[in-house]
C-alpha positions, -999 to +999 in steps of 0.1 A: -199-036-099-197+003-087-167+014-075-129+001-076-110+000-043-073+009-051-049+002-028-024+030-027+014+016-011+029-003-038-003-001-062-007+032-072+032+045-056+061+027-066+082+021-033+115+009-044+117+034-068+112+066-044+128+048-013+160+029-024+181+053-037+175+073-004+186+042+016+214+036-008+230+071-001+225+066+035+247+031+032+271+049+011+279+075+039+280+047+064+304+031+047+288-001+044+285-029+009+253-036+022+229-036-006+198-010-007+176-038-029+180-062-001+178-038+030+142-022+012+131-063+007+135-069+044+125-034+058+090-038+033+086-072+049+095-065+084+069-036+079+040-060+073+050-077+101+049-046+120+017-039+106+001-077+113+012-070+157-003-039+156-036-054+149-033-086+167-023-077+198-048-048+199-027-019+218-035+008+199-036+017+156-001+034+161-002+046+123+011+035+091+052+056+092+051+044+130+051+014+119+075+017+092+098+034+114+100+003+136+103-017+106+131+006+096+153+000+129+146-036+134+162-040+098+191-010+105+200-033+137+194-063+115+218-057+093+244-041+122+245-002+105+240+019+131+217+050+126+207+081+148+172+092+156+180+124+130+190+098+101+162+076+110+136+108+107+156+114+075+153+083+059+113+084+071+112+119+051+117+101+015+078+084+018+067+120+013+085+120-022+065+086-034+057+094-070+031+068-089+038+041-116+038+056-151+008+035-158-016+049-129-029+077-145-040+068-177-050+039-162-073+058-138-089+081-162-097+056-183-115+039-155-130+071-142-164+078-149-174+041-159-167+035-119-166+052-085-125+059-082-116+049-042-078+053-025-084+025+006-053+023+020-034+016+055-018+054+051-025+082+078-051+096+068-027+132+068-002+112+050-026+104+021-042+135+019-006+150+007+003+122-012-030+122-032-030+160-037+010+161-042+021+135-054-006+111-073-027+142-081-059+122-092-092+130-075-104+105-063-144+103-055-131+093-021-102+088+003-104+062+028-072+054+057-077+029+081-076+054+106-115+055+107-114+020+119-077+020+138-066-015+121-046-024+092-057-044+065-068-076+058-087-070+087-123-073+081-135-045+097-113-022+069-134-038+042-166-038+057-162+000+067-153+012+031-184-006+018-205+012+043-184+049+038-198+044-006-230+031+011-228-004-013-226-038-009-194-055-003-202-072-038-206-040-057-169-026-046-135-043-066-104-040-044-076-036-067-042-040-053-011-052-055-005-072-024-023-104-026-031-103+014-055-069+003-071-089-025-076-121+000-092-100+026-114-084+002-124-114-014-135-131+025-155-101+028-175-105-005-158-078-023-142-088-059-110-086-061-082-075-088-046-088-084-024-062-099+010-083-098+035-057-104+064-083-095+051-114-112+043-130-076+025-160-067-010-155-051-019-164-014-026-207-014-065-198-004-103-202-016-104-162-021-088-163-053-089-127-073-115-120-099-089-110-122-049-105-129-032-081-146+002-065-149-005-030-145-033-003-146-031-006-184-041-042-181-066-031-157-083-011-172-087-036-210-099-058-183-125-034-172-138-014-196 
């Protein structure tokens, strides 16, 4: 094995820790008991879902904040608060504060130098390139977005392109994340695949089982090196 595939949304950033209390302040000027824990839950999933039509019904890669903007207002309507184009855009604003885990950098150093370091996420390829140099501020040998392929992952064509951008073999190439769709689509491709299960989660019911499972980058990297 070469390189490790890190999956960046929810991986490498923690999401509910940069984007609830933003949503919770919103509901608090609304005037509403809803609670942020649950409205993030159902906006994260309704994003996947977002995600999975975009690439199904083949109309066009409308980017990764498009679609979590649509996720956004299907769950605002959802849950009956009512929200303006202007607070919409300002709830969108808070993915550009994403900060990582506390356990991704060590982590990552540790890892670096015995393997090729890879971001291969569903970002903009814009929106990474901040959030790597900003916010995660770990070079990376290389930066992939899905933009190069315009589909979101599991799609095979994601996986199959990364392999070809480091010039390996799908076999030579871990994807490491922490949504267990990534790891399944890696694994039908022939990649190996690390399940890093953040929210103690049960894996997809499938033959692509990951290599390995860990709680964090910490566990990761024991695992690894």
């Amino acid at each position: 094995m070469k390189a490790l595939a890190f999956d960046v949304f929810g991986t490498v950033l923690d999401l509910g820790a940069g984007l609830t209390p933003p949503l919770a302040r919103f509901l608090q000027e609304k005037g509403t008991r809803k609670s942020a824990t649950q409205l993030w839950a159902q906006w994260r999933h309704r994003q996947r879902l977002e995600q999975y039509q975009d690439t199904l019904l083949m109309l066009g890669h409308s980017g990764y904040l498009e679609a979590a903007r649509r996720a956004l207002v299907y769950t605002l309507r959802m849950n009956r608060v009512e929200a303006s184009p202007a607070e919409v855009h300002q709830l969108m604003e808070s993915w550009k504060d994403l900060l990582p885990y506390a356990d991704v950098t060590e982590g990552l150093n540790r890892l670096k130098g015995r393997y090729r370091i890879v971001a291969l996420s569903n970002g903009d390829a814009w929106f990474l390139d901040h959030l790597v140099h900003n916010r995660i501020r770990f070079d990376f040998d290389t930066v992939i977005s899905v933009d190069s392929v315009g589909v979101f992952k599991p799609h095979p064509a994601v996986y199959r392109r990364a392999a070809a951008v480091m010039a390996l073999e799908p076999h030579e190439v871990m994807m490491v994340s922490s949504n267990s769709f990534d790891v399944m689509g890696a694994r039908a491709c022939a990649m190996r695949g690390a399940f890093v299960n953040r929210e103690d989660l049960p894996f997809e019911d499938t033959r692509y089982q990951p290599d390995i499972t860990v709680r964090d980058f910490s566990e990761l990297a024991d695992a690894l090196t």
